[in-house]
N, C-alpha and C positions, 0 to 999 in steps of 0.2 A: 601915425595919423594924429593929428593935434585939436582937439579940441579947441573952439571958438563961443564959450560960453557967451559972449554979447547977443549972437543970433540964436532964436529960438529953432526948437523943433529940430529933424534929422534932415541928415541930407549927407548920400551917399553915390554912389558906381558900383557898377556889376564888377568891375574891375576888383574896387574894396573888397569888395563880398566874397571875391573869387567862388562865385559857384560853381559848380563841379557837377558832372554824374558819375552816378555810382553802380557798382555791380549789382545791378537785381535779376531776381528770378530764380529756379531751383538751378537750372542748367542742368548738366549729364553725370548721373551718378556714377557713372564710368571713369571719371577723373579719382574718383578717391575708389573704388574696388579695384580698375587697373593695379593699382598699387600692391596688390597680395600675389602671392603667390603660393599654388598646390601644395608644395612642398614643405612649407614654414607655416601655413592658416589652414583651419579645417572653415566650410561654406556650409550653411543649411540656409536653406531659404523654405519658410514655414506655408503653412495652407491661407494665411492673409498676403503670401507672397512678399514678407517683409524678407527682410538678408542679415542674418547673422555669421559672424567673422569672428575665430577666434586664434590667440596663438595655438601652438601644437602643445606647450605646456599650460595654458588656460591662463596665464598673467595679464592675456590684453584682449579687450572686446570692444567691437565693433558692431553696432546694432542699426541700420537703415530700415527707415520707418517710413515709405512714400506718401501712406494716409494717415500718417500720424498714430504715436504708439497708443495701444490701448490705456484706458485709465487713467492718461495724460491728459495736459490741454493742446498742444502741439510742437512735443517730440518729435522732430525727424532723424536726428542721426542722436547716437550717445557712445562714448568714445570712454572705456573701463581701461585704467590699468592699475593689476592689484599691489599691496604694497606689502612692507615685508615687515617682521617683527619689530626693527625700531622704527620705519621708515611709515610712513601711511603713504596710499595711493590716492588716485582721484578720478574723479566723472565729470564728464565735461558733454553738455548739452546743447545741440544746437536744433531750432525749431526748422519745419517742412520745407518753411522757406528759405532758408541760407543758403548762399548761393553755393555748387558742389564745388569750385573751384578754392571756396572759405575754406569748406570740411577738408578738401585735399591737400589744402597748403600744412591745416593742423595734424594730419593723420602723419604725411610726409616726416615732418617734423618729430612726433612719437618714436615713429620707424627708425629714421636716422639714428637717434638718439637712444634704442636700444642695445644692446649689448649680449653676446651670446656667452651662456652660463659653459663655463669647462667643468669638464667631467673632474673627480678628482684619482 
């Protein structure tokens, strides 16, 4: 787009602008817990009926917050995974409202990208 400094002021199209909508709203937490399974995660879900996920060796946590984690300003999911003597881990926060489809594409991602430890 070219600029016409002689004329004042803006002047644009929706086109330019390319506006867009976007994914809002929490959506179904079910897209990012689907994802575990009995076998490999242990499930608590506490007396505020939040949902904690964790591996079966405690390396990776998953914490769904629907009203928002206590002590916070608004926590809804936080995604731990621990890190190892040279390596540091990380925490990664998303608020009540992102969308579950956000949280799931990230969790996805973690998963895949795990690795199961051999015995030696």
């Amino acid at each position: 787009m070219a600029l016409d400094a002689a004329k004042p002021g803006f002047s644009t199209t929706i086109e330019a602008l390319r506006l867009r909508t976007w994914l809002l709203g929490t959506g179904h937490q079910g897209l990012v817990i689907d994802q575990f399974t009995d076998e490999d995660f242990k499930f608590v879900v506490d007396d505020r009926a939040d949902m904690h996920i964790s591996s079966r060796d405690g390396s990776f946590y998953l914490g769904w917050f629907p009203s928002g984690r206590p002590g916070t300003e608004d926590d809804g999911w936080v995604l731990a995974v621990t890190g190892t003597a040279t390596v540091p881990g990380y925490r990664v926060v998303f608020d009540t409202e992102t969308p579950a489809q956000v949280v799931a594409a990230a969790v996805a991602e973690v998963i895949a990208s795990s690795v199961p430890v051999r015995s030696r």
